[in-house]
BALUMMAR-380400 format. One record per residue: residue in three letters; x, y, z of N, C-alpha, C in turn. Coordinates in steps of 0.1 Angstrom, whole numbers. Layout:
rest, n_x, n_y, n_z, ca_x, ca_y, ca_z, c_x, c_y, c_z
Ala, X, Y, Z, X, Y, Z, X, Y, Z
...
This chain:
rest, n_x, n_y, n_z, ca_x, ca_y, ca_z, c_x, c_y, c_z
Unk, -417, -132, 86, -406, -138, 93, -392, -134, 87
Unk, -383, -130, 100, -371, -124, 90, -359, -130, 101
Unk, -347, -130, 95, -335, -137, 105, -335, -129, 115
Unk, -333, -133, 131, -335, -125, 142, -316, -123, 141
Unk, -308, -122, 133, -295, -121, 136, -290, -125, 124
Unk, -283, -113, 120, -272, -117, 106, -261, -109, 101
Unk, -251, -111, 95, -241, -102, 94, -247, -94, 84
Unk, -240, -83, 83, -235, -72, 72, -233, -77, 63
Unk, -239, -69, 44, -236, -79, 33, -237, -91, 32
Unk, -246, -101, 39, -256, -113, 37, -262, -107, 28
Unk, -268, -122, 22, -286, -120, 18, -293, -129, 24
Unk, -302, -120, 29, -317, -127, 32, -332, -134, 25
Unk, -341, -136, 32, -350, -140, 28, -358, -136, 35
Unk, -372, -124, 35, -382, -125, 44, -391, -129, 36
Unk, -397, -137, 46, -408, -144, 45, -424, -139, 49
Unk, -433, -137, 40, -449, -133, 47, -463, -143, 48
Unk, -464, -146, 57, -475, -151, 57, -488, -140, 60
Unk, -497, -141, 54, -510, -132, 54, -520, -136, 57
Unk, -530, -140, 62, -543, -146, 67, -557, -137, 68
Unk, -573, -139, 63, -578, -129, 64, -581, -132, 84
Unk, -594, -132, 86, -595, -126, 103, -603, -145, 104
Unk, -606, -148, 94, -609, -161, 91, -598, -171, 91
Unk, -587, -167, 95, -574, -177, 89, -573, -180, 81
Unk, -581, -177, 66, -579, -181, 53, -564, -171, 44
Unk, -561, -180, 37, -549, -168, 29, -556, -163, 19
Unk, -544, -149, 18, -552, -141, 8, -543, -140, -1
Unk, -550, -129, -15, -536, -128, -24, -537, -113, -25
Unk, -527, -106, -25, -527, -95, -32, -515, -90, -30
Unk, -510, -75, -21, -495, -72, -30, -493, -65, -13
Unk, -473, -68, -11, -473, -61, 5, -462, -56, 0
Unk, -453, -46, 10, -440, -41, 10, -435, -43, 23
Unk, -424, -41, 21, -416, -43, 37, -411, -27, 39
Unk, -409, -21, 52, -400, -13, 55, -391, -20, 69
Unk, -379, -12, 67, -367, -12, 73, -365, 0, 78
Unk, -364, 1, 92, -367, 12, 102, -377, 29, 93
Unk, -386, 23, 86, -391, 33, 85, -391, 40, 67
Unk, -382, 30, 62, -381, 33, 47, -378, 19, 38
Unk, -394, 27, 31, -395, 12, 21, -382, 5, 13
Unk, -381, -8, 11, -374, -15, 4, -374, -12, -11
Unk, -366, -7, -20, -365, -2, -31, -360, -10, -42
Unk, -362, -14, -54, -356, -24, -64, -345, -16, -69
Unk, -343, -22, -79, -327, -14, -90, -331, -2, -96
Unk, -344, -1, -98, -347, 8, -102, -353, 22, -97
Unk, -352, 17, -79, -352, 23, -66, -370, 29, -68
Unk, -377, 19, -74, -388, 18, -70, -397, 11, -61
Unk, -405, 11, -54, -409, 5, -38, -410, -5, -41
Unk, -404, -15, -37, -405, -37, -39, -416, -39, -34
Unk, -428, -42, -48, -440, -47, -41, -438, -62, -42
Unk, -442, -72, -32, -444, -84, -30, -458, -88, -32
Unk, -457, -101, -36, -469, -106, -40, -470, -114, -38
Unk, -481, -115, -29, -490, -128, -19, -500, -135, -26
Unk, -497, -147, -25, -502, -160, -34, -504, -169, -23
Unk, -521, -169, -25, -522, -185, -17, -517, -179, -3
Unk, -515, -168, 1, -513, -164, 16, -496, -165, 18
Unk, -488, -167, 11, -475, -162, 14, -469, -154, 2
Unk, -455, -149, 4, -450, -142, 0, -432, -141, 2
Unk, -423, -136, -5, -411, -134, -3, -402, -125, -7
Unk, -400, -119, 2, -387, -109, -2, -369, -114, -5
Unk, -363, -111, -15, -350, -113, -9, -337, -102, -12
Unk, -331, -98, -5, -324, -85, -5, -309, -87, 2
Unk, -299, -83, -1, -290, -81, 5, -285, -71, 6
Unk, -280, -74, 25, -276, -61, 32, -264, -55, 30
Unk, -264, -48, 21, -252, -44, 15, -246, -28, 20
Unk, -259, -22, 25, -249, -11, 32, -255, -6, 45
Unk, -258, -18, 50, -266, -21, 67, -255, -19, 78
Unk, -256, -12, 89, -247, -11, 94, -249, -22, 109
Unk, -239, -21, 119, -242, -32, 129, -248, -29, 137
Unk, -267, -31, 138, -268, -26, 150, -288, -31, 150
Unk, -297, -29, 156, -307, -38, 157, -316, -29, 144
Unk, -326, -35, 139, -336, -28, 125, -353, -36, 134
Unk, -360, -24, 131, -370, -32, 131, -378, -30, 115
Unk, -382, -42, 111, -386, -48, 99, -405, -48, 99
Unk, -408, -36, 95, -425, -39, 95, -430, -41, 79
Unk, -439, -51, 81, -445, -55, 64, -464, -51, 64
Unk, -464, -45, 52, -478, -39, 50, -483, -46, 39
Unk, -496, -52, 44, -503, -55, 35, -519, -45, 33
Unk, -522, -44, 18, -534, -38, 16, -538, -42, 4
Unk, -553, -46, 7, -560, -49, -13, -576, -44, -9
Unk, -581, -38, -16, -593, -32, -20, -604, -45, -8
Unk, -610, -37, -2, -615, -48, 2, -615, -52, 19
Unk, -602, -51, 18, -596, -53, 31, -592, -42, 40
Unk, -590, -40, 50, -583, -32, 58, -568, -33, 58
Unk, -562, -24, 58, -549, -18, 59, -539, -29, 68
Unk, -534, -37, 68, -526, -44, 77, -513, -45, 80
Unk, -505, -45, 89, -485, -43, 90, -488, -54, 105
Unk, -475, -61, 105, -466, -63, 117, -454, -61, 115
Unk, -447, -63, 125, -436, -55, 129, -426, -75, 134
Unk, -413, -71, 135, -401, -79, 140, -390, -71, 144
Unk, -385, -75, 151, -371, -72, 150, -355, -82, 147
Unk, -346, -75, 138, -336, -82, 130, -320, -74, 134
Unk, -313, -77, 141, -301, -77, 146, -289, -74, 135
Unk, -285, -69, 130, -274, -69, 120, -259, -68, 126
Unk, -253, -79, 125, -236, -82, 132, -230, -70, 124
Unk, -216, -67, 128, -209, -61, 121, -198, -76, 113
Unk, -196, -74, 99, -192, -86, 95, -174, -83, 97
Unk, -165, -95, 95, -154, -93, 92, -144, -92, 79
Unk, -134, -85, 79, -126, -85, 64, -118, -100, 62
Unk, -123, -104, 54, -111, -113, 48, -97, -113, 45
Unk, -93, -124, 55, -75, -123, 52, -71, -126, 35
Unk, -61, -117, 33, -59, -120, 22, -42, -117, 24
Unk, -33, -122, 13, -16, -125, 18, -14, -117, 4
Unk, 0, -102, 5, 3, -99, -5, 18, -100, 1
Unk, 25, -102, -6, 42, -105, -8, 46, -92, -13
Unk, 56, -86, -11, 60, -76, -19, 74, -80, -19
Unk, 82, -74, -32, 94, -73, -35, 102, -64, -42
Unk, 111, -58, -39, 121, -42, -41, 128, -43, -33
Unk, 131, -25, -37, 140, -21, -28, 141, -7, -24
Unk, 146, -6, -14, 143, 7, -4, 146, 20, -16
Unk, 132, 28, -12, 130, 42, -21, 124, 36, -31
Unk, 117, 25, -34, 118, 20, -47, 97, 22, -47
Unk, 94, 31, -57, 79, 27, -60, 71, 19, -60
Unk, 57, 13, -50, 57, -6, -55, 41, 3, -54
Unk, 33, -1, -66, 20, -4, -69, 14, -20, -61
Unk, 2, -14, -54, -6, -24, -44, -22, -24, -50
Unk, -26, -32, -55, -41, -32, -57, -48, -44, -54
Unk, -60, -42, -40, -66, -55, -38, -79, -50, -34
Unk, -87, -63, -39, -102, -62, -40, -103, -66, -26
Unk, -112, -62, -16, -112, -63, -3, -128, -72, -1
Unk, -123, -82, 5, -141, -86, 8, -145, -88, 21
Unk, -156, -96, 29, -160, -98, 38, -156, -114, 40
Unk, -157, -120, 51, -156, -132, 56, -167, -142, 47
Unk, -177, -133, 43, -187, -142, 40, -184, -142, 23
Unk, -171, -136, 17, -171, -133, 5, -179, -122, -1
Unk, -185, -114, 4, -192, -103, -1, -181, -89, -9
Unk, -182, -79, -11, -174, -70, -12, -173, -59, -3
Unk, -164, -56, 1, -168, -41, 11, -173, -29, 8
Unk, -183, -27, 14, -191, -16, 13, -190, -6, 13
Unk, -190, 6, 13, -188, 19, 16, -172, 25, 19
Unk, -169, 29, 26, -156, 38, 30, -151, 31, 42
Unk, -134, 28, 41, -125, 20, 50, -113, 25, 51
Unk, -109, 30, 64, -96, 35, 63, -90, 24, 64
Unk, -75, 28, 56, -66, 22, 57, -49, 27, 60
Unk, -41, 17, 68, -31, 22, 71, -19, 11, 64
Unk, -8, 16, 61, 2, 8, 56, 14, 10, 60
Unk, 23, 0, 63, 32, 0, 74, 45, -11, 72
Unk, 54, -5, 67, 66, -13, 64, 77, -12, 71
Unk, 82, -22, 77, 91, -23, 89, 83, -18, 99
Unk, 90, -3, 107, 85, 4, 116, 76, 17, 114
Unk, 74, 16, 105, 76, 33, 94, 58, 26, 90
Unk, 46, 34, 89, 39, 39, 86, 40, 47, 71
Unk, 37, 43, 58, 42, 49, 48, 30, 50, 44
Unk, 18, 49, 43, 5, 54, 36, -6, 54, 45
Unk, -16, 64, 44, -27, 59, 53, -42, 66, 40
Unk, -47, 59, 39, -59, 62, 24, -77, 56, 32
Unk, -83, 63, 26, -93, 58, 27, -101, 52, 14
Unk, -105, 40, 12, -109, 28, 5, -128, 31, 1
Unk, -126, 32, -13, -141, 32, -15, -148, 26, -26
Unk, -154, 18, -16, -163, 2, -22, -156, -7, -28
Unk, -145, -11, -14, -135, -27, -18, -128, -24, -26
Unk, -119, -13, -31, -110, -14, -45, -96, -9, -36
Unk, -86, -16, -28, -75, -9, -23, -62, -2, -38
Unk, -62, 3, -41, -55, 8, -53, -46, 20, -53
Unk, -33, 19, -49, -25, 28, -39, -9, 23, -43
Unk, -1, 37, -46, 16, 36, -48, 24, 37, -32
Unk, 32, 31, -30, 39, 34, -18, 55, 35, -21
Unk, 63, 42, -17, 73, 48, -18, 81, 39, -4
Unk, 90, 27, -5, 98, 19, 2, 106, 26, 12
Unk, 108, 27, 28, 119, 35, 29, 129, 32, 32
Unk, 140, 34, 38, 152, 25, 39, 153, 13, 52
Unk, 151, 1, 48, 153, -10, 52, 162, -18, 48
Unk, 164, -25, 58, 177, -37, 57, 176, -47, 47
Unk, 185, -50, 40, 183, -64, 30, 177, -75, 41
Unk, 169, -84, 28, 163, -93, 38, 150, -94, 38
Unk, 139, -105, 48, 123, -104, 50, 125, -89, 58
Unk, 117, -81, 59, 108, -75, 67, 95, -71, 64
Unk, 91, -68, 79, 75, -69, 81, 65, -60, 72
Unk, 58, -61, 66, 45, -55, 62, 30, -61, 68
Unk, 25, -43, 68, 11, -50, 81, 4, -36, 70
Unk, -6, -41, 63, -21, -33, 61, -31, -35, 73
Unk, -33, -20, 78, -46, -22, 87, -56, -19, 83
Unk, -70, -26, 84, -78, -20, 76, -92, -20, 92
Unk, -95, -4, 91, -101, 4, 104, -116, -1, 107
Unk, -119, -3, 117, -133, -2, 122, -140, 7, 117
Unk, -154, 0, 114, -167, 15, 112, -179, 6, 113
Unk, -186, 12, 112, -206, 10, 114, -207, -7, 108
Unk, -200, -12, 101, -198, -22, 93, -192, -33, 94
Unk, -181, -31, 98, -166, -39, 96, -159, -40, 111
Unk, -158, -52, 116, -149, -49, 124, -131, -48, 122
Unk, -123, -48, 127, -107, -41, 124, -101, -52, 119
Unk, -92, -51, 115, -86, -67, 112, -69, -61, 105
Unk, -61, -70, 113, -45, -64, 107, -41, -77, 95
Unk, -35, -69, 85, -35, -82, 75, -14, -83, 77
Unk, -10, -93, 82, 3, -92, 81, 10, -101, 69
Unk, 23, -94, 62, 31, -99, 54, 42, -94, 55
Unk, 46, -101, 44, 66, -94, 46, 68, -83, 30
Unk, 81, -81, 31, 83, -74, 17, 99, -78, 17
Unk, 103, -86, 3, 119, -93, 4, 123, -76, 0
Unk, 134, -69, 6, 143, -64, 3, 158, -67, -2
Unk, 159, -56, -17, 176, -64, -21, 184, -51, -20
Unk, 193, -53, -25, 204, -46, -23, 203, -39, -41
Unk, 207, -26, -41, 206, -18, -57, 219, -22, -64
Unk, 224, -21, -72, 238, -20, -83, 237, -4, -79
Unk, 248, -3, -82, 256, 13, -85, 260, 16, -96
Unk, 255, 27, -98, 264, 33, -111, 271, 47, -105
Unk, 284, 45, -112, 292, 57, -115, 294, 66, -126
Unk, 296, 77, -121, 306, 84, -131, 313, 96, -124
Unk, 324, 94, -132, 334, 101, -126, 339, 117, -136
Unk, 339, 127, -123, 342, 140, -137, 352, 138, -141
Unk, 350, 143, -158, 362, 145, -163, 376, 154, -153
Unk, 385, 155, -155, 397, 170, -150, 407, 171, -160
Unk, 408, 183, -164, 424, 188, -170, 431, 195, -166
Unk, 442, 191, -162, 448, 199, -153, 465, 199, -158
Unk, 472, 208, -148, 492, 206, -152, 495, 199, -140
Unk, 508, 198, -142, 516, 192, -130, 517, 202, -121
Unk, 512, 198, -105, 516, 207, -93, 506, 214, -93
Unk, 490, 211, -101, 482, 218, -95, 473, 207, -90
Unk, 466, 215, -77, 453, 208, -72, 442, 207, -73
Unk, 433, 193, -76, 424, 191, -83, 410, 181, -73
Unk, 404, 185, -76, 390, 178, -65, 388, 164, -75
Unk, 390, 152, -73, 384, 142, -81, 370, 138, -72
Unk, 361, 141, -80, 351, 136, -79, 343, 124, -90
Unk, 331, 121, -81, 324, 106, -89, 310, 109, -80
Unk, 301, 111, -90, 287, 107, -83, 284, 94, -87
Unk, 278, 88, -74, 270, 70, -67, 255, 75, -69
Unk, 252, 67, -78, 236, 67, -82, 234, 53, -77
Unk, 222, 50, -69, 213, 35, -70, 205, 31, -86
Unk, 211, 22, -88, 203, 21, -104, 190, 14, -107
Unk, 182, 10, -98, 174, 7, -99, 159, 21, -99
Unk, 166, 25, -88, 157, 38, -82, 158, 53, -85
Unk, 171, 54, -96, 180, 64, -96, 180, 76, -86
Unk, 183, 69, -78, 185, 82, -63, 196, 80, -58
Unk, 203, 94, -53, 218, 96, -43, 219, 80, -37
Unk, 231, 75, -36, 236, 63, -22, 241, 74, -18
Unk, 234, 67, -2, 233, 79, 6, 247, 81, 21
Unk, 251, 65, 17, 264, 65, 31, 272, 52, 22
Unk, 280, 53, 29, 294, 40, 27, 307, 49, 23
Unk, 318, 43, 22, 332, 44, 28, 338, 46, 11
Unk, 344, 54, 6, 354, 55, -7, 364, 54, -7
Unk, 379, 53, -15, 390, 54, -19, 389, 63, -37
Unk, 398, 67, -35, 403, 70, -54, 414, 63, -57
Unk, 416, 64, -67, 433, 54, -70, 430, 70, -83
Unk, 445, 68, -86, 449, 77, -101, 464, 70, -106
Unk, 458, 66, -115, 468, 59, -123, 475, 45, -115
Unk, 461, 39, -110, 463, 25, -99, 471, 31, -85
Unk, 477, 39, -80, 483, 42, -69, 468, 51, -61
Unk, 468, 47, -49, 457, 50, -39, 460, 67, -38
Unk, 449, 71, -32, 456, 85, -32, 452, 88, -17
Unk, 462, 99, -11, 460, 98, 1, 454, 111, 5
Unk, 448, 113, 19, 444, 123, 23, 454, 131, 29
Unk, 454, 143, 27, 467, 153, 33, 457, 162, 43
Unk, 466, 155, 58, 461, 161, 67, 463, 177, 71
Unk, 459, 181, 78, 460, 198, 85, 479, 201, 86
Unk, 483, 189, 88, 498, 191, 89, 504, 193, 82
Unk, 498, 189, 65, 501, 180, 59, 510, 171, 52
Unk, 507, 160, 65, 510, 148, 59, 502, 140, 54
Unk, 505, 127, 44, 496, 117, 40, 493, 104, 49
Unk, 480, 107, 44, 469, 97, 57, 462, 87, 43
Unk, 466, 73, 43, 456, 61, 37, 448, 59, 46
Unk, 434, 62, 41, 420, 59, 51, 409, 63, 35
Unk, 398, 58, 44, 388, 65, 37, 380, 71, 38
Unk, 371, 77, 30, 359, 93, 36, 346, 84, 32
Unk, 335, 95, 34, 322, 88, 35, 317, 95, 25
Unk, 303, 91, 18, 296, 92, 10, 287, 103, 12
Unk, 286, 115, 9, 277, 127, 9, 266, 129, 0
Unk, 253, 126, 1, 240, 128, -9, 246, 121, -24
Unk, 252, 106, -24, 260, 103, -33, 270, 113, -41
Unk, 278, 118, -37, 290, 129, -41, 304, 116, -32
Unk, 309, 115, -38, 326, 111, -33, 332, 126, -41
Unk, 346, 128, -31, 348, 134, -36, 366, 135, -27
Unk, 376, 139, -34, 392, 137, -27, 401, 147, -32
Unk, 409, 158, -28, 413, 168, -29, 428, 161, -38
Unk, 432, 160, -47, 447, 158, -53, 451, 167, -65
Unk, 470, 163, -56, 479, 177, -62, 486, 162, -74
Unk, 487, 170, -82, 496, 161, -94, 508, 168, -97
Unk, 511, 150, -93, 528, 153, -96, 533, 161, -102
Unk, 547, 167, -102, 553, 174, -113, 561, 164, -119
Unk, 563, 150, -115, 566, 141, -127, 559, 136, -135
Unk, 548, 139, -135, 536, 134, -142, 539, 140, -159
Unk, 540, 130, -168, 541, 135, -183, 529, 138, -185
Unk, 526, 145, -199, 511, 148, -205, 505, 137, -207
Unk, 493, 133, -209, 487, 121, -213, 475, 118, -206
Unk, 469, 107, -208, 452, 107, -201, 458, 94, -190
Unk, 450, 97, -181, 455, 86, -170, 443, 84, -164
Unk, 441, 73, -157, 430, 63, -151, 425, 68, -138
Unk, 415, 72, -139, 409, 80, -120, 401, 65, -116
Unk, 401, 62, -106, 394, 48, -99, 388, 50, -85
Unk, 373, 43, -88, 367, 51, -73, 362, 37, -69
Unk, 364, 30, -57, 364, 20, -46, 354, 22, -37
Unk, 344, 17, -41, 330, 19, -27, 328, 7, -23
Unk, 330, 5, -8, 320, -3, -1, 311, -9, 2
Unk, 300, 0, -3, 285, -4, -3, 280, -1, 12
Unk, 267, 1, 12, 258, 2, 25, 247, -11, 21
Unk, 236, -8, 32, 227, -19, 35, 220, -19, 23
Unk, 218, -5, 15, 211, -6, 2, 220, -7, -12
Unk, 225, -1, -12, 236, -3, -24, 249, -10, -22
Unk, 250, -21, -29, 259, -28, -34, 275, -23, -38
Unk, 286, -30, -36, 297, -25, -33, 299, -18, -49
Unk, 310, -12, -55, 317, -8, -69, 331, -10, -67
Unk, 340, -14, -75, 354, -8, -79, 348, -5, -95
Unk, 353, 11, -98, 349, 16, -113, 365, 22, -114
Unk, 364, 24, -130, 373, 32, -131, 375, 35, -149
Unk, 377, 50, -151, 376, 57, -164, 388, 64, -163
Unk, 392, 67, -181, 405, 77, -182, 399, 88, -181
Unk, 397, 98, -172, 394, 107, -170, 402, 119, -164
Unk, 413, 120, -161, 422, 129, -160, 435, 130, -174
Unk, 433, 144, -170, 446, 147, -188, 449, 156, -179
Unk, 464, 154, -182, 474, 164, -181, 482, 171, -190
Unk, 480, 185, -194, 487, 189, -199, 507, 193, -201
């Protein structure tokens, strides 16, 4: 006797009853096969069963059974007797994955290590090979295949808005498992900035590029957009149009490069004077006002 219906990764119990042709029970030793191949111990030697007083018991779990019908035949033989088997048939479900809730928190571009033990509904562990997909915000950022329940995988953040957004692991149908979407969020923050600003030495009445590279400090990668100013020696500096005249506005952020074309005064005495770079900030990086002596005039 065996369950006419059971998930994937259960354990069972078959049951044998043996009788000679007298209906008396017998004792001696049976084995089960499963469409055709004996049941094997740890030692993947053939599971003999032993019948006492006319029954007997198997117990085994279906740990890499896939979903779909088994017929179950059990053989008995002892010196003596004639050769005997019946047969059943046993149904195997495909089981389901267990929900399980991971939170994530960073920030865009930012590395985040993921590791989860994956099980079945019934608590079991997952068996064999599971694709999986990973999916933050809109954006698809990993897709891995999973072997034997250990999800263990780096994902690389991409640019998302401060705030909850969505995270969704899919983890794929096969012979075993039906599909199941596991939804969560990931808090996104905003990075600090660091600057630095190039040194320049320059005279009066010549023209000089002030520049400052915007690093994200968490992730140390380019900030990649938002709005600048310079000041030099606290006075803003202006942009000199095609005309040129002077235009107060400000330019945009290039692969984190700011950067502003200025002519120095010819009233300017020798000495070290203050360059100052005024960022905005974008969705990922956090605003700056910085500022170093970094221009000398000779």
């Amino acid at each position: 006797q065996a369950p006419k219906k059971v998930a994937t990764g259960k354990t069972i119990t078959i049951n044998l009853t043996i009788t000679d042709t007298d209906k008396k029970p017998v004792n001696g030793t049976a084995v089960i096969k499963i469409n055709g191949l004996s049941i094997k111990d740890t030692n993947t030697n053939t599971s003999a069963i032993t019948i006492k007083n006319g029954t007997g018991t198997l117990t085994m779990t279906l740990a890499s059974y896939s979903g779909k019908e088994y017929t179950i035949t059990a053989i008995f033989s002892k010196s003596g007797f004639n050769r005997a088997e019946n047969t059943t048939k046993m149904t195997v479900t495909k089981a389901t994955y267990k929900t399980f809730t991971i939170k994530l928190n960073g920030t865009s571009e930012q590395k985040i290590k993921i590791k989860q033990t994956l099980t079945d509904t019934n608590g079991n562990k997952i068996y064999g090979n599971t694709q999986v997909a990973i999916k933050l915000g809109d954006r698809t950022v990993k897709t891995l295949t999973v072997t034997n329940s250990i999800l263990d995988t780096e994902i690389t953040v991409p640019y998302l808005p401060p705030g909850e957004n969505k995270f969704k692991i899919t983890l794929g149908e096969n012979y075993r498992y039906n599909s199941k979407v596991i939804n969560s969020t990931i808090n996104i923050s905003k990075q600090d900035v660091t600057v630095n600003i190039t040194p320049i030495t320059a005279t009066p009445g010549k023209t000089v590029t002030l520049k400052a590279t915007l690093t994200n400090k968490n992730t140390k990668t380019p900030v990649i957009s938002g709005q600048y100013i310079f000041k030099v020696n606290g006075k803003t500096v202006p942009l000199i149009t095609e005309f040129f005249e002077e235009k107060y506005t400000t330019q945009n952020i290039t692969k984190g490069i700011a950067k502003w074309n200025y002519t120095i005064p010819n009233y300017m005495n020798p000495g070290v004077y203050e360059i100052a770079l005024n960022y905005n900030g974008n969705t990922q990086s956090n605003p700056i006002k910085y500022a170093s002596k970094s221009l000398t005039v000779n």
